[in-house]
C-alpha positions in Angstrom: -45.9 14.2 -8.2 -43.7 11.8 -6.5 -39.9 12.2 -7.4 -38.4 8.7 -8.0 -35.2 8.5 -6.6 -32.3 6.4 -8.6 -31.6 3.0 -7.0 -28.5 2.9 -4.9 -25.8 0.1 -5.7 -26.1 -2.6 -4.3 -23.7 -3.1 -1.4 -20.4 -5.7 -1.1 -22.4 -7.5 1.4 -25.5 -7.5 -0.1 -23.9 -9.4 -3.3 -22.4 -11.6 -0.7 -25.9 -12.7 0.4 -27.4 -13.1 -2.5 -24.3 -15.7 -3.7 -24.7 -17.5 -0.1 -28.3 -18.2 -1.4 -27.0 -19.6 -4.6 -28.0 -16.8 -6.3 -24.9 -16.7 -9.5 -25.6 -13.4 -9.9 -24.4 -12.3 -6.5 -20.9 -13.9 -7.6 -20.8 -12.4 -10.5 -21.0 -8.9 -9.2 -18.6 -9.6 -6.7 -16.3 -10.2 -9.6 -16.9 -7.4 -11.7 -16.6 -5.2 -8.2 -12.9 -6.2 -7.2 -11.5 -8.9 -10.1 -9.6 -5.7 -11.3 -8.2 -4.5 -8.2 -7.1 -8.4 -7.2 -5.5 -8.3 -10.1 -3.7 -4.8 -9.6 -2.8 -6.5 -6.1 -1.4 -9.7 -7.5 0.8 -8.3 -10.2 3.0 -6.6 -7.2 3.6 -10.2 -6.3 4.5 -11.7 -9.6 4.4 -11.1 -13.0 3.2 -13.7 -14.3 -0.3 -12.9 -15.6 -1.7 -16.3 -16.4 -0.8 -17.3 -12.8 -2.7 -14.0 -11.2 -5.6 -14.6 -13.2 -5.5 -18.7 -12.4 -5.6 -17.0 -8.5 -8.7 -15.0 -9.6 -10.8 -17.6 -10.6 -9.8 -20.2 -8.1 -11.3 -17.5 -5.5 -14.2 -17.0 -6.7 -14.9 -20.6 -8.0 -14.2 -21.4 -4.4 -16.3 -19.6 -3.0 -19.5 -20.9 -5.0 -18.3 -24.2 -4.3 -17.8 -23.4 -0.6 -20.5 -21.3 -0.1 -22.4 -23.0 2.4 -20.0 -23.6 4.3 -18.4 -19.7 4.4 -19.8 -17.3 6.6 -20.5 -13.9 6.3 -17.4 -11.9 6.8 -17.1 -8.8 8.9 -15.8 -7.1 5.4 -16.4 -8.4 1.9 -13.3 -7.0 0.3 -10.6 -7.9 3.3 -12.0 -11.0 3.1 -11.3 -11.6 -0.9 -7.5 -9.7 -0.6 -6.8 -11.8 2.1 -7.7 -15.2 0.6 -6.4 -14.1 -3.0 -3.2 -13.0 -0.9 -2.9 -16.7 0.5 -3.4 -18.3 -2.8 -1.2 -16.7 -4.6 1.5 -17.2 -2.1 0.5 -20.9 -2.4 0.4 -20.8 -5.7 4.3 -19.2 -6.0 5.6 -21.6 -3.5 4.3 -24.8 -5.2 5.5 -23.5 -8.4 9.0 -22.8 -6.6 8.5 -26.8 -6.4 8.2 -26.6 -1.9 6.7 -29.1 -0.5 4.7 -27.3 1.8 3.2 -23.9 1.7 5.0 -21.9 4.7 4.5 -18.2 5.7 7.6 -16.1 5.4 8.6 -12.5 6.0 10.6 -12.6 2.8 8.4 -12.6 -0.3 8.2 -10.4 -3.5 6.3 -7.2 -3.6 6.6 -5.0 -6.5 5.6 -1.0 -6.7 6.7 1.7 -9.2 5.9 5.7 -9.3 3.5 6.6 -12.1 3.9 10.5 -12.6 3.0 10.6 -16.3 0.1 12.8 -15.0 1.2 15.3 -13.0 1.5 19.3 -14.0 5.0 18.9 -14.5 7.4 19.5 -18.1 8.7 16.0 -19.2 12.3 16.3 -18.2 11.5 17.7 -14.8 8.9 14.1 -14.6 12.0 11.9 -15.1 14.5 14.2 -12.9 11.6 14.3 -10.0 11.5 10.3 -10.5 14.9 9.3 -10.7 15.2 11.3 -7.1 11.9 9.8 -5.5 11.7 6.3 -7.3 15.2 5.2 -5.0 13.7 5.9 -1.8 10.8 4.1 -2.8 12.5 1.2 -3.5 14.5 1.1 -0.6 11.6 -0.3 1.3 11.0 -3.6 2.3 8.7 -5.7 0.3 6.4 -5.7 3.1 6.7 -2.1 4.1 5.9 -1.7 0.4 2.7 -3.7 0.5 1.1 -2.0 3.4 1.9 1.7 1.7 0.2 0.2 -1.5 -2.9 -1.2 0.8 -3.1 2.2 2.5 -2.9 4.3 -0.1 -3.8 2.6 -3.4 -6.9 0.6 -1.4 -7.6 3.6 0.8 -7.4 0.2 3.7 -7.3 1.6 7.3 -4.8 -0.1 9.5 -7.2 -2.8 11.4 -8.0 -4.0 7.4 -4.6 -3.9 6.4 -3.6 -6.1 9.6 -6.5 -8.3 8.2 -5.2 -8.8 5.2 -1.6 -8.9 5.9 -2.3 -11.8 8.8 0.0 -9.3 11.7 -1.3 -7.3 14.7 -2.7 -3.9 14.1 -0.2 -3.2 16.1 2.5 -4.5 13.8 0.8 -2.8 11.0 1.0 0.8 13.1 4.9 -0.1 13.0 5.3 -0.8 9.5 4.0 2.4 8.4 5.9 4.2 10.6 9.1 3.0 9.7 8.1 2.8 6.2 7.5 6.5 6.1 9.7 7.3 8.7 12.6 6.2 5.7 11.1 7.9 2.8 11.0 11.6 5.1 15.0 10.7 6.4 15.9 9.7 3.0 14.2 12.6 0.5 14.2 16.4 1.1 11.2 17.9 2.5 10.0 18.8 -0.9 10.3 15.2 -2.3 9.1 13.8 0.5 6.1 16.4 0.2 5.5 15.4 -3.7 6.2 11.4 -2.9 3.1 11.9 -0.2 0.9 13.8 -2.5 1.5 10.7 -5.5 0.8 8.3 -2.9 -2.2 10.0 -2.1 -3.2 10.4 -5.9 -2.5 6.8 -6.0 0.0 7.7 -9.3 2.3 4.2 -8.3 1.5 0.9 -10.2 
């Protein structure tokens, strides 16, 4: 008797090809696959649902639209963050009433600590936050968008770079210095815990 194995998932790229040959369904898995983490992404941005969700389906409306004229990118999901990530920039800076869209280092980026579900009695959760949640904070906006990328999106540094539109180089730097602060800033043990959350990804 021959055993039948269960049918693997269908790949990010493989979705991609079947919406390059106007195949609807392709797009649609494509948006079931990351419409919830582009959304997760965009709300660090702004909070203003309507506007992440008008970013959502621009994408993806584009890219039926577009689709013979895209090619195939090296990485599916880099290749959605990064033009999400450019729209809703756009889409904040025309709202802001500029002109013209115009790339800046100095731009909103929102993350908290979620530690509702660690092993640890209530009033020790809020005492362990309101030491760790400071730090945290103390980041730059960008520093804190490449730590969400790495560690929320398990991105490695050459995506990150990708979707960030700097060097790898730069990106090496930025998370350095970014946890460089949180270790010179927080005991050994917070620093420790504040690792191991990141890791868990418990920070919305």
């Amino acid at each position: 008797m021959v055993t039948q194995h269960p049918k693997q998932p269908a790949s990010a790229k493989e979705h991609w090809l079947l919406l390059k040959n106007g195949n609807a369904d392709g797009l649609e898995s494509l948006y079931k696959l990351y419409s919830n983490s582009l959304y997760n992404y965009g709300s660090k941005f702004s909070l203003d649902k309507d506007l992440i969700k008008e970013c959502i389906q621009e994408l993806f409306v584009n890219i039926w639209t577009r689709r013979d004229f895209i090619s195939n990118p090296a990485d599916v999901k880099n290749y959605l963050f990064k033009s999400f990530r450019l729209s809703v920039f756009k889409k904040i800076s025309l709202l802001q009433k500029h002109q013209e869209y115009v790339e800046t280092e100095d731009y909103p980026f929102s993350i908290t600590l979620s530690i509702e579900d660690i092993l640890v009695e209530g009033e020790k959760k809020e005492e362990l936050k309101k030491r760790l949640e400071p730090a945290l904070q103390k980041l730059t906006d960008r520093q804190k968008e490449a730590v969400f990328l790495k560690f929320y999106e398990n991105l490695s540094y050459d995506e990150i770079a990708g979707v960030m539109g700097i060097s790898v180089k730069a990106t090496y730097k930025l998370m350095a210095r970014s946890i460089g602060f949180l270790r010179e800033n927080l005991s050994k043990d917070e620093f420790l815990i504040l690792l191991s959350l990141f890791y868990m990804k418990l920070f919305t």
